[in-house]
MITILUM-686582 format. One record per residue: residue in one letter; x, y, z of N, C-alpha, C in turn; residue number from 1. Coordinates in steps of 0.2 Angstrom, whole numbers, always signed. Layout:
<pts>
+------+-------+-------+-------+-------+-------+-------+-------+-------+-------+-----+
: code :  n_c1 :  n_c2 :  n_c3 : ca_c1 : ca_c2 : ca_c3 :  c_c1 :  c_c2 :  c_c3 : pos :
+------+-------+-------+-------+-------+-------+-------+-------+-------+-------+-----+
:    a :     X :     Y :     Z :     X :     Y :     Z :     X :     Y :     Z : NUM :
...
+------+-------+-------+-------+-------+-------+-------+-------+-------+-------+-----+
</pts>
This chain:
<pts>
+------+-------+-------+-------+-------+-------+-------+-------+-------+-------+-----+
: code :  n_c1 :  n_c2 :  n_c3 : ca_c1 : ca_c2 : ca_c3 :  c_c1 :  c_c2 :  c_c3 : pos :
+------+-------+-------+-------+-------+-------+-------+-------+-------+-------+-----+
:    x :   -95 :   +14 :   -84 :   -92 :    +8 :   -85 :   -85 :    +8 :   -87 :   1 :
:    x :   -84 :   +11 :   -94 :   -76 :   +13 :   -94 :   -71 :   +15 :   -89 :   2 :
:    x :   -75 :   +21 :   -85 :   -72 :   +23 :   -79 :   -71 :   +16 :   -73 :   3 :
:    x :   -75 :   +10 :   -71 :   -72 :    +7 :   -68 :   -65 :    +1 :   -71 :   4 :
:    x :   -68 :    +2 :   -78 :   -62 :    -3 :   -83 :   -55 :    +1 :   -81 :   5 :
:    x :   -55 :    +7 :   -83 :   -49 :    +9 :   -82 :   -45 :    +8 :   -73 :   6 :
:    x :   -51 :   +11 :   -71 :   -46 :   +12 :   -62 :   -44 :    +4 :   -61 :   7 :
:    x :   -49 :    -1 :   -63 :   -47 :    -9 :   -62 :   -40 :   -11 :   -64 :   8 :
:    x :   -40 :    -6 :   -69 :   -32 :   -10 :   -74 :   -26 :    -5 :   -72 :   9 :
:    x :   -28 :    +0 :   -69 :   -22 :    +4 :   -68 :   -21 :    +0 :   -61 :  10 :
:    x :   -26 :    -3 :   -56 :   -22 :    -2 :   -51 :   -19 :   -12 :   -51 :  11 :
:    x :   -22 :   -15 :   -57 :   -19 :   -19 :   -58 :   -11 :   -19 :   -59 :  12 :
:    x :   -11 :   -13 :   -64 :    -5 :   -10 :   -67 :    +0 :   -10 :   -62 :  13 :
:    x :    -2 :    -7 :   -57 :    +2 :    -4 :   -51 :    +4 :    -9 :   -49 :  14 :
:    x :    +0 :   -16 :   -45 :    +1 :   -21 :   -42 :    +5 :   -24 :   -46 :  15 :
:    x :    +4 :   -26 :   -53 :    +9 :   -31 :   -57 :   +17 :   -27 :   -55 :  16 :
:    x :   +16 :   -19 :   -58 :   +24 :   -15 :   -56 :   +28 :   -18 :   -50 :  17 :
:    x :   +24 :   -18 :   -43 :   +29 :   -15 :   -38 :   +29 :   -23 :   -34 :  18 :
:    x :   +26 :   -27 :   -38 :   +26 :   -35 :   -36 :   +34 :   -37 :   -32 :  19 :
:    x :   +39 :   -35 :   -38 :   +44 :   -39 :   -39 :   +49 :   -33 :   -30 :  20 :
:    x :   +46 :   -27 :   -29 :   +49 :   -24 :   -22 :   +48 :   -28 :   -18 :  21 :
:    x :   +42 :   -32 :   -15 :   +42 :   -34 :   -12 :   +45 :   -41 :   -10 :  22 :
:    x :   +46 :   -44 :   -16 :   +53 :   -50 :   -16 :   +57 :   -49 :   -10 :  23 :
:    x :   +59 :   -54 :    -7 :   +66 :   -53 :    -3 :   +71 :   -54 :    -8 :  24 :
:    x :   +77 :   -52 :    -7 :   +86 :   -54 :   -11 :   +86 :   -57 :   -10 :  25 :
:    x :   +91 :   -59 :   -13 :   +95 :   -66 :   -14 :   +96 :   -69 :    -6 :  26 :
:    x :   +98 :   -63 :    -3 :  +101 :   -66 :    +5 :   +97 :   -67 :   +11 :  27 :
:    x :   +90 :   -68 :    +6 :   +84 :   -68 :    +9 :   +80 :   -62 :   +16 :  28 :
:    x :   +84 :   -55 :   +16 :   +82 :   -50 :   +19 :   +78 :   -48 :   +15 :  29 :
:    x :   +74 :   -44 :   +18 :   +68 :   -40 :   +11 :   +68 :   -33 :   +14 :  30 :
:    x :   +63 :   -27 :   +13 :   +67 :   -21 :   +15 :   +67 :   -21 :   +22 :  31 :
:    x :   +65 :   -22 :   +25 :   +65 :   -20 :   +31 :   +72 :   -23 :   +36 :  32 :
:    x :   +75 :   -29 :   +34 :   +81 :   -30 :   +36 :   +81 :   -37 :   +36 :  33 :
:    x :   +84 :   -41 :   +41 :   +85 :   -47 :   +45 :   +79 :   -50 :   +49 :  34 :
:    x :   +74 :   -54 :   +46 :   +68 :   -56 :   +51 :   +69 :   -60 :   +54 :  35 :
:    x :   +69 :   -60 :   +62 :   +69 :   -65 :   +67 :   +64 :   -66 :   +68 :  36 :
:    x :   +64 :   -71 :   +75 :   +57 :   -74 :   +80 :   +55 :   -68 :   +82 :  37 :
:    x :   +59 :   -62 :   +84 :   +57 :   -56 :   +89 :   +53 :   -52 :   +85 :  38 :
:    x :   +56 :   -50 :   +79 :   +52 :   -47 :   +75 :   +45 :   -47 :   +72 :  39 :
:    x :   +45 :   -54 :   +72 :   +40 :   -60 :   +68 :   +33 :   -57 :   +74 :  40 :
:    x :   +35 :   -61 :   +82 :   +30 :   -59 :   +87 :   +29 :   -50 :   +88 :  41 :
:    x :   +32 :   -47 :   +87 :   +31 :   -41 :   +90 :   +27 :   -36 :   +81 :  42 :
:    x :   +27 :   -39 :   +76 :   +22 :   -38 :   +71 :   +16 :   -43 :   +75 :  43 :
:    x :   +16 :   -48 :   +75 :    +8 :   -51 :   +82 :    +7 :   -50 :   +82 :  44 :
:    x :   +10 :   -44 :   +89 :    +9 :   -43 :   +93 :    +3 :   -34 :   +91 :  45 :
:    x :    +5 :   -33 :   +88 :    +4 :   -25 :   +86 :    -3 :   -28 :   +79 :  46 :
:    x :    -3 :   -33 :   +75 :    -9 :   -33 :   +72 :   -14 :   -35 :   +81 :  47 :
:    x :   -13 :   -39 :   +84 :   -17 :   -40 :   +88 :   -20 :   -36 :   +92 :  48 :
:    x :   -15 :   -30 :   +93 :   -17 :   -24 :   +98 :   -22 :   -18 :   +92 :  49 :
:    x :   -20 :   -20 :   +85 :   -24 :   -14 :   +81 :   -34 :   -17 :   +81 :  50 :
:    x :   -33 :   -24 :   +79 :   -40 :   -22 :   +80 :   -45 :   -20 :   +85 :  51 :
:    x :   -43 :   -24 :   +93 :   -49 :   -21 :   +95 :   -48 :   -14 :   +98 :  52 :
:    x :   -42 :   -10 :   +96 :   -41 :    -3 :   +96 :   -45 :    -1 :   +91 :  53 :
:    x :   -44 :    -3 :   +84 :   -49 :    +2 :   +77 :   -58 :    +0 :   +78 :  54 :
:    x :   -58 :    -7 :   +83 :   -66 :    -8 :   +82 :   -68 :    -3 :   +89 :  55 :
:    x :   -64 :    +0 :   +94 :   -66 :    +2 :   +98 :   -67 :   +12 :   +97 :  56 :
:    x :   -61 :   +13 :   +93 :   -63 :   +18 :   +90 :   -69 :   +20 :   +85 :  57 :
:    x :   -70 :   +16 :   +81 :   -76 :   +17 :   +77 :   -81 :   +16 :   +80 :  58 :
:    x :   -83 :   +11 :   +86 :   -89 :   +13 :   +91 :   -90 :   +19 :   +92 :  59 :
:    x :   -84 :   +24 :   +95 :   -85 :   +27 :   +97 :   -87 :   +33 :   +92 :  60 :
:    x :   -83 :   +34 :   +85 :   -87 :   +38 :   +81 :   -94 :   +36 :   +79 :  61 :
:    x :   -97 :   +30 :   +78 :  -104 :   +28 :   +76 :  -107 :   +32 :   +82 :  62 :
:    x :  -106 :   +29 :   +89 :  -108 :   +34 :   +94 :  -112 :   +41 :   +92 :  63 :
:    x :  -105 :   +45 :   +91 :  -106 :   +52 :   +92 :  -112 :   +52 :   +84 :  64 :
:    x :  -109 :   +49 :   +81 :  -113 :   +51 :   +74 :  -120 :   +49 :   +74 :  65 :
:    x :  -123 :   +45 :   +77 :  -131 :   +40 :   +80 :  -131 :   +48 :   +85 :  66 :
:    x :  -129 :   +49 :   +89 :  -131 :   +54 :   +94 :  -132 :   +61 :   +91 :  67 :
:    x :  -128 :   +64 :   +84 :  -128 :   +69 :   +81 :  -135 :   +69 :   +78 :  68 :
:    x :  -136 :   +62 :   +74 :  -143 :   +60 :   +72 :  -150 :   +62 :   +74 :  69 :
:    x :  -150 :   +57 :   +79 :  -154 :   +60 :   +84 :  -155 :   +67 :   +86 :  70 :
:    x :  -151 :   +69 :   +89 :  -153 :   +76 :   +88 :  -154 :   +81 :   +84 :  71 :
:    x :  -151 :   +79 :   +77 :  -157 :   +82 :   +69 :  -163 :   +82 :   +69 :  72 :
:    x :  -164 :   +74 :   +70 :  -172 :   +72 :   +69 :  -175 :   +75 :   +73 :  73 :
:    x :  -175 :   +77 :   +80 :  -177 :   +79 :   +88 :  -179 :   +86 :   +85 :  74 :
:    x :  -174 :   +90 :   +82 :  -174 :   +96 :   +80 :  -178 :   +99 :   +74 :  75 :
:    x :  -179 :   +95 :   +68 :  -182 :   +95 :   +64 :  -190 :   +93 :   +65 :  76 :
:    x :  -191 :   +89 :   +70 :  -198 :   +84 :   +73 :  -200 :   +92 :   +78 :  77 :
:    x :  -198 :   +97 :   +82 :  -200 :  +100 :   +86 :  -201 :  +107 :   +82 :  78 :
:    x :  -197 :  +108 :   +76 :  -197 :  +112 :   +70 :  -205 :  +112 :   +67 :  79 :
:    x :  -207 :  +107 :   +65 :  -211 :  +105 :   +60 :  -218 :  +104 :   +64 :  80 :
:    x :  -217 :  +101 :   +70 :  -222 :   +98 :   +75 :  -228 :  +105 :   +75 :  81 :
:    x :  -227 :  +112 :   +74 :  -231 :  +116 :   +76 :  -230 :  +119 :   +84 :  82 :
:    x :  -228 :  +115 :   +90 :  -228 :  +117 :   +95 :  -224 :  +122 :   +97 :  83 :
:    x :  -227 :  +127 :  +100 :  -224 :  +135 :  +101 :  -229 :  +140 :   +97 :  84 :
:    x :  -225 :  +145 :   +97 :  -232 :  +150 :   +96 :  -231 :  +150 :   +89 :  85 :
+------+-------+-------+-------+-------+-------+-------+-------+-------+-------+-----+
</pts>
């Protein structure tokens, strides 16, 4: 329990710290520079294209990992089953 006290207030810690980087200036540019319409769309643009890329990925490793499964269980079931000499 202390252990999650601590990690809770440190990362509180962190977030209260780097709060004020993320401010824009005075001249309302924040890091990254001058935000347009162009900009604004082509961040859209790019969360829209991440997720059914990350959901399509993780299919893919759930996949392999159900089909690695499977084949432990297969292997351990034909292990233990007695069949063979």
């Amino acid at each position: 329990m202390k252990r999650l006290v601590a990690t809770l207030s440190a990362a509180a810690a962190l977030l209260l710290l780097s709060a004020p980087l993320a401010l824009a200036t005075v001249t309302g540019e924040g890091l990254y520079g001058e935000t347009n319409d162009r900009v604004i769309t082509y961040a859209g643009f790019i969360v829209i294209a991440f997720f059914p890329l990350f959901i399509f990925v993780m299919t893919l490793i759930q996949g392999r990992l159900d089909k690695r499964k499977e084949a432990r269980k297969a292997a351990t079931k034909a292990q233990t089953s007695g069949g063979g000499w």
